[in-house]
C-alpha positions, 0 to 999 in steps of 0.5 A, spaced: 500 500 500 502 506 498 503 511 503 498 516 501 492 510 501 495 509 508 494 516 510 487 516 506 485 509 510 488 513 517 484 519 516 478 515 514 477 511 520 479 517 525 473 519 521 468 514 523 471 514 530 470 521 531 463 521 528 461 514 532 464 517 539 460 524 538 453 521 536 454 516 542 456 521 546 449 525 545 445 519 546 448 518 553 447 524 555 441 527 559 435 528 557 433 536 556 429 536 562 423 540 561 421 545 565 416 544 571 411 547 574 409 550 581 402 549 582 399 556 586 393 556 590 386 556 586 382 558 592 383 566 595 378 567 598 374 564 605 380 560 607 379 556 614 385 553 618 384 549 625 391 548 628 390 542 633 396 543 637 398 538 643 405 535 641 410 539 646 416 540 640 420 546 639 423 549 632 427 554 632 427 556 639 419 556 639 414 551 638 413 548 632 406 549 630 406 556 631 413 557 627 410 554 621 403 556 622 407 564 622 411 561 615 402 559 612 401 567 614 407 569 610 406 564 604 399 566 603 401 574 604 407 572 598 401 569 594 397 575 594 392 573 599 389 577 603 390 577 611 382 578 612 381 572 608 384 568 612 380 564 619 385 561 623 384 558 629 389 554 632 388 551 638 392 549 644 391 542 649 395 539 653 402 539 653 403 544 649 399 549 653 404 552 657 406 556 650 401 561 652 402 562 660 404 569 661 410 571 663 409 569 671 405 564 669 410 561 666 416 562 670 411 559 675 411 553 671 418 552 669 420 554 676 425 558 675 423 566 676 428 568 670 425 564 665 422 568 659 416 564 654 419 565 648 413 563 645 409 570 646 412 574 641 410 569 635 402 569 640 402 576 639 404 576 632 399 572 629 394 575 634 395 581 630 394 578 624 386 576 625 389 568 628 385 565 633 390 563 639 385 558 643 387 555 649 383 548 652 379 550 659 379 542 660 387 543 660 387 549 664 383 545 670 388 540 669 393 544 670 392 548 675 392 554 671 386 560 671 384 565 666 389 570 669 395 565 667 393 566 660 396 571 655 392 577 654 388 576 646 388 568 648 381 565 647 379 559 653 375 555 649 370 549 654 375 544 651 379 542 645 376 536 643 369 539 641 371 546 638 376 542 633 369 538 631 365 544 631 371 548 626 372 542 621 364 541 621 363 548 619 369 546 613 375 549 617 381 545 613 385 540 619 392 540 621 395 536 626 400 539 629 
């Protein structure tokens, strides 16, 4: 074989192999990912919550469903949706009671006179949004506590069972905190 016949049989297979590698390469290459939607709310008007709150867990410094129930408040405010379209009861029994004892009350309870309830800011909060802060009686019984041990703004409810069916019988949407 002649060296230019060498060279063009060179130059040939080099060809083939770059176009096999490129086209083999794209077919093992993801696939062009198709943009996702994020669906929105449809409804904006007449939105009613119930919090049943009783399970005695913290996040960041204060209690669970009132940090979460605070991030719903700016969620919808970030859609667009009026505060006076929200109506949010969040009903507070048992072990998470405590969470809207006053200053002295709360103090009593932890038994240590310079303890602070973190938990009040974010009550006050969300009562100045229109949220329903409720607090079982049957629970306040219970523990001892009167209504001048409650935080100002709070409503006592006779008890946390039968308001949490009187709110989802008038189709208040349930979370269970």
């Amino acid at each position: 074989m002649t060296a230019s016949k060498n060279f063009i049989l060179l130059l040939s297979t080099v060809s083939a192999l770059v176009l096999f590698s490129s086209s083999h390469a794209e077919s093992d290459a993801a696939p062009a990912t198709t943009p996702r939607t994020t669906f929105n709310i449809h409804e904006r008007q007449n939105i009613s919550v119930v919090y049943d709150v009783k399970d005695d867990i913290l996040e960041a410094g204060v209690g669970k469903a009132l940090f979460f129930l605070n991030g719903l408040m700016a969620s919808y405010k970030s859609m667009g949706v009026p505060s006076d379209e929200l109506h949010i009861s969040v009903i507070m029994h048992g072990a998470t009671a405590y969470w809207l004892l006053n200053e002295h009350a709360y103090q009593t309870h932890k038994g240590d006179p310079f303890d602070y309830n973190p938990n009040e800011h974010i009550v006050q909060s969300l009562l100045n949004s229109g949220v329903s802060v409720e607090i079982c009686n049957s629970t306040m019984k219970a523990k001892g506590w009167t209504e001048k041990d409650i935080m100002p703004g709070v409503t006592i409810v006779h008890d946390a069972y039968s308001r949490l069916i009187d709110l989802q019988l008038r189709k208040y949407a349930y979370i269970r905190f």
